[in-house]
MIKOL-347176 format. One record per residue (C-alpha): residue in one letter; x, y, z. Coordinates in steps of 0.001 Angstrom, whole numbers, plus 524288, in hexadecimal, padded with zeros to 5 digits. Layout:
aXYZ ...
***
This chain:
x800008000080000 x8058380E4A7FDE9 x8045981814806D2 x7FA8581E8780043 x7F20D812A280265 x7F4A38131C8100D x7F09E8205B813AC x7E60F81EA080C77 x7E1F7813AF8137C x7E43D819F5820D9 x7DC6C8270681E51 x7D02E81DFA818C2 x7D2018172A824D2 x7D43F8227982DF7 x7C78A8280E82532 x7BF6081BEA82A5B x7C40081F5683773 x7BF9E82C0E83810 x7B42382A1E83171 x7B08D81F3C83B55 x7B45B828048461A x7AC0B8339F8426D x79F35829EA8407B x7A213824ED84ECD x7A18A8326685314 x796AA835E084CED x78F2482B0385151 x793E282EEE8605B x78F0A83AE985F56 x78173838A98595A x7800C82CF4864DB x783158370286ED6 x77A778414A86963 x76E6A83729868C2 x772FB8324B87807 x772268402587C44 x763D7842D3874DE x75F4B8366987D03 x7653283A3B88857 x75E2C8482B888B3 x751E0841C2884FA x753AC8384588FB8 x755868454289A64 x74A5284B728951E x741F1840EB896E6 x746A683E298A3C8 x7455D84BAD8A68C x7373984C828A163 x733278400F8A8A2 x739E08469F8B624 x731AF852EC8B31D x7241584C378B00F x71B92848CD8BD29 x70CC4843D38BE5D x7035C84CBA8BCAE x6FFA984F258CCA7 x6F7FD845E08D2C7 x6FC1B83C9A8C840 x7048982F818CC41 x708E78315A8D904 x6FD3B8264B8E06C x6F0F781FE18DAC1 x6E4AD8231A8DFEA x6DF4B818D38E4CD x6D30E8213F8EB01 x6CAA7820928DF40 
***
């Protein structure tokens, strides 16, 4: 092989690498972008839940009187 063929060879290779490397990243990023939308979604919920109470005189005994 000349050397030629050999650098060749090692920038299509380091190419691949990079190439590889940037998807991986990409694909990090977008995973931690959807984790954090589920995570706020999670708060608010829990937040909403925290915030919501029975109507008074609602669920606290049964009436058994009636």
């Amino acid at each position: 092989m000349s050397v030629s063929s050999l650098a060749s060879a090692a920038i299509a290779s380091q190419q691949g690498q990079l190439a590889q490397a940037m998807q991986t990243a990409m694909l990090k990023a977008g995973n931690e972008q959807e984790k954090a939308i589920v995570d706020m979604l999670t708060e608010a919920v829990g937040n909403a839940a925290a915030k919501a109470s029975a109507p008074a005189g609602t669920g606290l005994r049964v009436d058994t009187s009636a």
